[in-house]
C-alpha positions as CSV (number, residue, x, y, z in Angstrom):
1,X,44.2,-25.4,15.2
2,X,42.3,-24.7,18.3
3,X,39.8,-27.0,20.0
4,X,36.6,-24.7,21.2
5,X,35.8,-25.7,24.5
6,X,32.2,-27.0,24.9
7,X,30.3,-25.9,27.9
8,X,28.7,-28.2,29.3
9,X,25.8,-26.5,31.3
10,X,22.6,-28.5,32.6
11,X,20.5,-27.4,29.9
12,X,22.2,-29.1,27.1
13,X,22.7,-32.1,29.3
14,X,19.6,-32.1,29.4
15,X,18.6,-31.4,25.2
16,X,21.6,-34.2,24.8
17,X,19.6,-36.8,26.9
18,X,16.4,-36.1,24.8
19,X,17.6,-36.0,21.7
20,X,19.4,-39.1,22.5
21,X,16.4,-40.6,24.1
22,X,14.1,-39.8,21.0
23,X,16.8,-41.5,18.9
24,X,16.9,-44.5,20.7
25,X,12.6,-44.6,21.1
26,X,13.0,-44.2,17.1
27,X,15.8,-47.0,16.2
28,X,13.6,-49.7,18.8
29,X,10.3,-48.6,17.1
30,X,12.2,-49.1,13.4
31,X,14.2,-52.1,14.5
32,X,11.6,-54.1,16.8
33,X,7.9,-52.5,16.7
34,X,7.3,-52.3,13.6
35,X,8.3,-55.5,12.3
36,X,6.1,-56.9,14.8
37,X,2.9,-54.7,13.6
38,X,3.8,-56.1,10.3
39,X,3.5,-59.9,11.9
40,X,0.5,-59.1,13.9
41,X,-1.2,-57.8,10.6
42,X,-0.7,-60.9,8.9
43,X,-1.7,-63.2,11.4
44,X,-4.9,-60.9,12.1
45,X,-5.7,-61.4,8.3
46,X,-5.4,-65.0,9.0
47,X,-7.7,-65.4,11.9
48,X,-9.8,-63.3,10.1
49,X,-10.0,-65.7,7.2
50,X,-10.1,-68.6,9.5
51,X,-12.6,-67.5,11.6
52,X,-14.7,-67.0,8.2
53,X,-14.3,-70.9,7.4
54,X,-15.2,-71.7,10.6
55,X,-18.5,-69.8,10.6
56,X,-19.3,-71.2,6.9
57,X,-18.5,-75.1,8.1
58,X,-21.3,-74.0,11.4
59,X,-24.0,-73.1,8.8
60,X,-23.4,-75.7,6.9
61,X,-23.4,-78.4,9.9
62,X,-26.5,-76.6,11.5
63,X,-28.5,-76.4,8.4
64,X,-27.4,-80.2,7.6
65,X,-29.3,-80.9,10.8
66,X,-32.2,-78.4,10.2
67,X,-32.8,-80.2,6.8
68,X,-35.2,-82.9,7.8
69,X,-33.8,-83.9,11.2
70,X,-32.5,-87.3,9.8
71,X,-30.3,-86.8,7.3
72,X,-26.1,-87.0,8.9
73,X,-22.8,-86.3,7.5
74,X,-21.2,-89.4,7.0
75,X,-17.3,-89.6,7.9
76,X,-15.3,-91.5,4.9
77,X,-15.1,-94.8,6.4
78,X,-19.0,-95.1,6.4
79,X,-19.2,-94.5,2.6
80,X,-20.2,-98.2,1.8
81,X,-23.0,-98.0,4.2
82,X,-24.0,-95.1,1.9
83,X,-23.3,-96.8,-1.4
84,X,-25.5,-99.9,0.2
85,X,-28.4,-97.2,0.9
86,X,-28.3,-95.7,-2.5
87,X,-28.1,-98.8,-4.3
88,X,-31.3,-100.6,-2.1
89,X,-33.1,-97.6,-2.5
90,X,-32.5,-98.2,-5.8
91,X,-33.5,-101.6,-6.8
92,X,-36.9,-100.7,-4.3
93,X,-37.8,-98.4,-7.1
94,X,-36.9,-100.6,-10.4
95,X,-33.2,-99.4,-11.1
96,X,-30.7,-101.7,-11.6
97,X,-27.1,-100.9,-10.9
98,X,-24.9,-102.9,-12.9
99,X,-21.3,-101.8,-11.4
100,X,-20.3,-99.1,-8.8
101,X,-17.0,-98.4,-8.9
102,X,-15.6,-95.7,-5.7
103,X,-12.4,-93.6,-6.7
104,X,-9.3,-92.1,-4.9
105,X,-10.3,-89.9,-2.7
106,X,-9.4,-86.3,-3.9
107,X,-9.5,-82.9,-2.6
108,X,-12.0,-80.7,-4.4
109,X,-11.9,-76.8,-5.7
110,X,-12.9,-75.7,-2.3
111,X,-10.5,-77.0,-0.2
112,X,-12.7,-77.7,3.4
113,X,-14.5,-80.6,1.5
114,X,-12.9,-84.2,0.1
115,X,-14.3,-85.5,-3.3
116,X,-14.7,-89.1,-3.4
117,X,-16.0,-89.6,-7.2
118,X,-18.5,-93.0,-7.8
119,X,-18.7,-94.6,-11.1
120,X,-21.9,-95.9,-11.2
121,X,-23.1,-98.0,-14.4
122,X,-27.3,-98.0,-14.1
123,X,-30.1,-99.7,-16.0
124,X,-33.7,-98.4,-15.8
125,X,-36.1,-97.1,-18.1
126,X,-36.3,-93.5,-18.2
127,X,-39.3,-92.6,-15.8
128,X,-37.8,-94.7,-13.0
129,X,-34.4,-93.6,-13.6
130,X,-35.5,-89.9,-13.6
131,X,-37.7,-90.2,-10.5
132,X,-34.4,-92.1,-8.9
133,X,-32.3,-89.1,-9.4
134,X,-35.6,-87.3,-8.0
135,X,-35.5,-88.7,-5.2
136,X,-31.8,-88.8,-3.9
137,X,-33.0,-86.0,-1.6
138,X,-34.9,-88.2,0.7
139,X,-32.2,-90.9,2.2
140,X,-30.5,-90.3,5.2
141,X,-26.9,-91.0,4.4
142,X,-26.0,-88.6,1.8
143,X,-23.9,-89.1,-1.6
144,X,-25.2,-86.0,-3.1
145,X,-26.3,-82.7,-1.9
């Protein structure tokens, strides 16, 4: 069995060291860049969607301000001060609350907002209760939107 010898001239150094090089560009591509467009995608779709929430929770703060200029947000710790508006409003207009009773606070279908659900247990006769409910629009601390 004889062993051809190869001549090595410069010009298939030369094809060798491309070919070799273009392998090696293609394994780090496969191996490392690729995997990392993969990442970046994701995480673009992810500021993406986070950069929609944020834009939806700036309309909804500028137009909570925009609607009537003295209505506010109120944080969970003032919810009694709300509960004391509702219910003075209230009595002011012949409703009579006979027992409020605030839940566990729980997160809702849409996920930016908490729910904190109120029993409320009301006496009034029709008109005033249905221009009570009428009305909730007007008081500054909010319940109900």
């Amino acid at each position: 069995m004889k062993i051809a010898n190869i001549e090595l001239t410069k010009e298939r150094i030369i094809m060798l060291a491309a070919a070799g090089a273009a392998i090696l560009v293609l394994l780090v591509y496969l191996v490392v860049y690729a995997p990392l467009i993969r990442q970046l995608k994701k995480k673009h779709a992810e500021c993406k969607a986070t950069e929609s929430e944020t834009l939806y929770a700036c309309h909804i703060v500028e137009s909570a301000g925009k609607a009537g200029g003295v209505r506010m947000l109120i944080a969970e710790k003032d919810v009694s001060l709300a509960i004391n508006e509702l219910t003075n409003y209230g009595k002011d207009i012949g409703v009579n609350f006979v027992s409020i009773l605030p839940k566990d606070i729980v997160r809702g279908k849409d996920a930016r907002y908490n729910v904190l659900p109120i029993e409320m247990e009301i006496e009034a006769p029709d008109e005033r209760f249905s221009a009570f409910l009428g009305s909730l629009d007007e008081l500054e601390k909010v319940l109900i939107k």
